[in-house]
N, C-alpha and C positions, 0 to 999 in steps of 0.2 A: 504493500500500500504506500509506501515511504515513497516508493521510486516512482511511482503512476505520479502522485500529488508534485514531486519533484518535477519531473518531464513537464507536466500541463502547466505548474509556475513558470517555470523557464521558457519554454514557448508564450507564452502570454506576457512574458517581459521582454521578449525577445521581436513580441511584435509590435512594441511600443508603447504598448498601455499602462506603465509602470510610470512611475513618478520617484526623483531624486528623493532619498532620507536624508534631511539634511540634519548635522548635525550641530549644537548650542556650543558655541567657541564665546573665547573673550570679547572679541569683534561681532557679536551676533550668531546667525544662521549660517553655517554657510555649506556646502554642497559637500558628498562624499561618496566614498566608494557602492556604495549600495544603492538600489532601487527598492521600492516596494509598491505594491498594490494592494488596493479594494476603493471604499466610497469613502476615504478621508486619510488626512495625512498623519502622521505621530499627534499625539498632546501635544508635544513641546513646540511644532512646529507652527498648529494653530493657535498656542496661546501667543508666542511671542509676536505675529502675526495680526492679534485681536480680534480671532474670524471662530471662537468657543462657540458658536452656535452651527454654525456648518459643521464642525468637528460631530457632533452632537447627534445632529441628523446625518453624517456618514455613518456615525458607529451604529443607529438604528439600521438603514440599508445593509452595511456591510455584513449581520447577523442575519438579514435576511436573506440576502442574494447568493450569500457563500452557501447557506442550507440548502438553498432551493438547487442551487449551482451541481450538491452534490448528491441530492435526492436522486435528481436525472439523468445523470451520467455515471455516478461511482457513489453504489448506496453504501459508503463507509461513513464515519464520526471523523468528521475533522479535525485531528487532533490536537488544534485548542483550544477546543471544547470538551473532547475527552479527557487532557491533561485537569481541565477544570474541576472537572468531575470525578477525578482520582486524587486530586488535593482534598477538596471538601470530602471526599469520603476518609483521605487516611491523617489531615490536622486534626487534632483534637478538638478545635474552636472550628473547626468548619474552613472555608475559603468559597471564593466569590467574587465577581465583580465592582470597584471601588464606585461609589457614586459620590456625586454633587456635594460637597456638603450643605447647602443652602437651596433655596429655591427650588426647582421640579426632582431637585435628589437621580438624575438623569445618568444612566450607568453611561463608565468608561469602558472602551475598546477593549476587546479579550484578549489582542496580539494581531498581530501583521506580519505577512510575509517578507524575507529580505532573501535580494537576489543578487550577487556579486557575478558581472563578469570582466574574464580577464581579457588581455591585462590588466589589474588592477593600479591603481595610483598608488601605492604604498606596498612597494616590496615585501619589507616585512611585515606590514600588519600597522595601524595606526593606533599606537600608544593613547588610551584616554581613561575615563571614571564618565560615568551616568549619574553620580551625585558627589558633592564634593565636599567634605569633612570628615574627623576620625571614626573609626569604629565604635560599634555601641552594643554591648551583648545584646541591649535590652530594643533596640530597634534598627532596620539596618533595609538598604533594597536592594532586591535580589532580581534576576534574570534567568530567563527559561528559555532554553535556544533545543529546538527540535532540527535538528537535521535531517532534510530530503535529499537534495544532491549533491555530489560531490565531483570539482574539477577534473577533467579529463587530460590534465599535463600528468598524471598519477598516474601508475597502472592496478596501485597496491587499495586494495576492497578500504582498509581503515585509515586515515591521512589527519596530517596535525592542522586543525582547523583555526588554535585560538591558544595564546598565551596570554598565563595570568602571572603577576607578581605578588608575591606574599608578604607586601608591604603591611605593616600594623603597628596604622597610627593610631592611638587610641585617647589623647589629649588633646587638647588647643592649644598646651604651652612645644608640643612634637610638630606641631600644624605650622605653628608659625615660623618657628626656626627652621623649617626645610619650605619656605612659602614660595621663594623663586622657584625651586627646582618642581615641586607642586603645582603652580602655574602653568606649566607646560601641559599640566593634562588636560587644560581648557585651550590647547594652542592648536592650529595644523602647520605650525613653522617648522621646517625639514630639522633647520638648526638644533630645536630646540626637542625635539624626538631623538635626534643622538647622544644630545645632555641625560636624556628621559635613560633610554637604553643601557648608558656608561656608566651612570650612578645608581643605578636601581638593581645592576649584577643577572645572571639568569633567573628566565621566566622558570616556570614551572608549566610545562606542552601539555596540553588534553589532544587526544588522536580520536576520531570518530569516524565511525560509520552509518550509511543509508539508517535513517531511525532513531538516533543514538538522542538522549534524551542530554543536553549539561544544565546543570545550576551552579549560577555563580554569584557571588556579591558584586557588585557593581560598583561598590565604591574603593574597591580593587584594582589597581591598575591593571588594564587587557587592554587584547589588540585580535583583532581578527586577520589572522593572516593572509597575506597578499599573495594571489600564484600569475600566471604566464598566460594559460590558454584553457577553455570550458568556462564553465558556469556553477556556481555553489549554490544551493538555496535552500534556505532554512526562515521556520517559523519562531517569531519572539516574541514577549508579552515577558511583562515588570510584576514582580511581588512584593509587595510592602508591607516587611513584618514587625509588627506594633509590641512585641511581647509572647511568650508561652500560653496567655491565657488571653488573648485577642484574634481575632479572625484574621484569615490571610486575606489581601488585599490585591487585588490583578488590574494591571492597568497596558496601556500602550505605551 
């Protein structure tokens, strides 16, 4: 099922109906290696944008269309919806879709496809964080990256898709005295991703396969590695965990 969902992403990014992920730099929004599809763009990119309402009504479309999409052609559970539904069955508080906190209380997006093809713009992989401060036992956000397909410059079935660094910062007074070098993970400046690389020592590689399920902390420094030629495409969606005795939280 991994490879089907993989194929039918990638041809449909491949025929242009996919849209830039842009990702939140110091300088704003700005463009990166990945595509994605459906009827709305990331969170981050409609808020910064101020277009929360369109966001809103894609994430409504997008739960319908993706259903309906694979009622009809491949009666399988799209697996970010199934992921969904194996969280809330195996957290003890349950898991679920984050809403509003205010006004219509309007659920966020379950995840979005991401499609890299190469060449990619970042050989290695582009050093960054999805949130920026120290570690916290007690709440932290987390990332769920389903893998469909995997580059064809490989010939080997399992390939190293994504380095993480096992930085743990856990203060404000560790934050601020490494603030420059920190910085860089809100940067896409070449310079400043070799700074990233040289002081930060080796990653720590995940290798995957067609399916392969990772979770990672996100305020971890990672890189989605950069290859030469094919197409990777995997499904993401954000967990945000409040505590042991709080619900898990999924968002785009």
């Amino acid at each position: 099922a991994a490879a089907a969902f993989g194929k039918s992403l990638a041809k449909e990014a491949q025929r242009g109906n996919g849209m830039n992920w842009k990702v939140s730099t110091s300088r704003g929004l700005e463009s990166s290696d990945v595509t994605t599809m459906g009827e709305h763009v990331p969170y981050n990119v409609a808020n910064a944008s101020n277009d929360t309402e369109a966001y809103f009504d894609g994430v409504r479309r997008e739960f319908q269309q993706r259903r309906r999409k694979q009622s009809s052609v491949m009666p399988t559970l799209w697996p970010l919806d199934q992921l969904r539904l194996e969280l809330d069955e195996a957290w003890t508080q349950g898991a679920g879709l984050a809403r509003e906190s205010q006004g219509q209380k309007r659920p966020f997006g379950g995840g979005l496809p991401r499609v890299m093809m190469g060449p990619t713009r970042w050989r290695k992989g582009f050093v960054h964080v999805d949130e920026m401060g120290p570690l916290n036992p007690h709440q932290g956000l987390f990332s769920a990256n389903i893998y469909l397909q995997l580059p064809s410059d490989s010939n080997d079935r399992k390939q190293r898709a994504l380095e993480i660094w096992p930085l743990g910062i856990r203060n404000r007074w560790d934050w601020y005295r490494n603030a420059l070098l920190l910085s860089g993970l809100s940067s896409q400046d070449p310079e400043m991703q070799v700074m990233l690389r040289a002081k930060m020592g080796e990653p720590k590689s995940v290798d995957v396969e067609p399916g392969d399920l990772v979770l990672i902390c996100t305020q971890r420094p990672h890189a989605a590695v950069g290859f030469q030629q094919g197409t990777r495409v995997s499904l993401q969606c954000f967990l945000q965990y409040d505590g042991a005795d709080k619900r898990l939280l999924i968002d785009t």
